[in-house]
C-alpha positions in Angstrom: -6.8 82.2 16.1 -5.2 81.4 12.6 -5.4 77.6 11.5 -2.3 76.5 9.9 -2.3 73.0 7.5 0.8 70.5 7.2 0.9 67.9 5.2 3.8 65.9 5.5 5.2 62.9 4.0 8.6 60.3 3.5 10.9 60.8 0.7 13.6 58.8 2.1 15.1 60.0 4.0 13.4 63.1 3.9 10.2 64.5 5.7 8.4 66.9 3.3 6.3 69.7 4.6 3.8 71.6 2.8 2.3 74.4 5.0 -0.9 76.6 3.9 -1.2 79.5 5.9 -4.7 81.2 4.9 -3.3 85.0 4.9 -0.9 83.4 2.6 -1.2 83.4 -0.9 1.1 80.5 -1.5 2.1 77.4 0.4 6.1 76.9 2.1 7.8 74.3 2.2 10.3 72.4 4.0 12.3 69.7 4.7 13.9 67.8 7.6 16.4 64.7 8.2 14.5 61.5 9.6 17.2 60.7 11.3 16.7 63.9 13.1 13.2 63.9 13.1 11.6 60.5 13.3 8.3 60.7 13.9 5.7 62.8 11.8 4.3 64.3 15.5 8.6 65.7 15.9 8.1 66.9 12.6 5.4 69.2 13.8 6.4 70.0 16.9 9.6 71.4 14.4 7.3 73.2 12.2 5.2 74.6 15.1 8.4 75.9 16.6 9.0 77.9 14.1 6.2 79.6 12.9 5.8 80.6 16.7 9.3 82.1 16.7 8.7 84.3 13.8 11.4 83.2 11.6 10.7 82.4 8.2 14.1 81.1 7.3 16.4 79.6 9.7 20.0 77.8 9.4 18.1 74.1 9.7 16.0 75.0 6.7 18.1 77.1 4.9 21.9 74.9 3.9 23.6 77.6 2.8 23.0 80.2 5.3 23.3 83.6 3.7 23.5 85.3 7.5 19.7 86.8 6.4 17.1 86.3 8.2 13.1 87.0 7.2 10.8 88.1 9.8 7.1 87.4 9.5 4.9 88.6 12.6 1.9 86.0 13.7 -0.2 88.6 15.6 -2.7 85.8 16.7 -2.4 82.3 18.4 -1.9 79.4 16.3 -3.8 76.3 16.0 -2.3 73.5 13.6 -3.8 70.8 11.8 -1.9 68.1 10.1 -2.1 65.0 8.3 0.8 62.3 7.7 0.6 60.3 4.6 3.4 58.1 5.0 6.0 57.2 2.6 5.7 58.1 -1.2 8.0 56.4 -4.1 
C-alpha cells in the first residue's frame, strides 16, 4: 500500500494542495475553487479521486487544456494522510 501526504491550505479563494508521493522525487501541486470545494475533507476526496483514476493532469487542474493527457499507473492501493492548516495571508 503506498501512503500519499496532502497538505492543504486557504489562499482565498483558493485551496492549495501539496502532495508527496514517496516513489516521487518531487511534490505536485494543485489548486481548487472553494466555492467548488468547501471543505478541506471535499478537497481530498478531489485529490483522492484522482490519483485513483490515474490521470495526472485533467481539464479541472489544468485551465488551458492542451487536449494531452499524462498517465501515471498506481499499481498498489492507496492510503492518504492529510492535514488542513487553515487559511494563510
Amino acid at each position: 500500500m503506498e501512503k500519499i501526504h496532502l497538505l492543504i491550505t486557504r489562499c482565498g479563494p483558493v485551496w492549495r494542495v501539496r502532495i508527496l508521493i514517496p516513489s516521487q522525487p518531487r511534490p505536485h501541486w494543485r489548486a481548487y475553487r472553494v466555492a467548488e470545494y468547501p471543505t478541506p475533507e471535499a478537497v481530498v476526496r478531489r485529490c483522492a479521486e484522482g490519483l485513483v483514476s490515474g490521470h495526472e493532469n485533467d481539464k479541472h487542474d489544468e485551465p488551458y487544456g492542451n487536449g494531452e493527457e499524462k498517465v501515471t499507473q498506481h499499481c498498489l492501493p492507496l492510503r492518504v494522510r492529510w492535514k488542513c492548516w487553515g487559511q494563510l495571508v
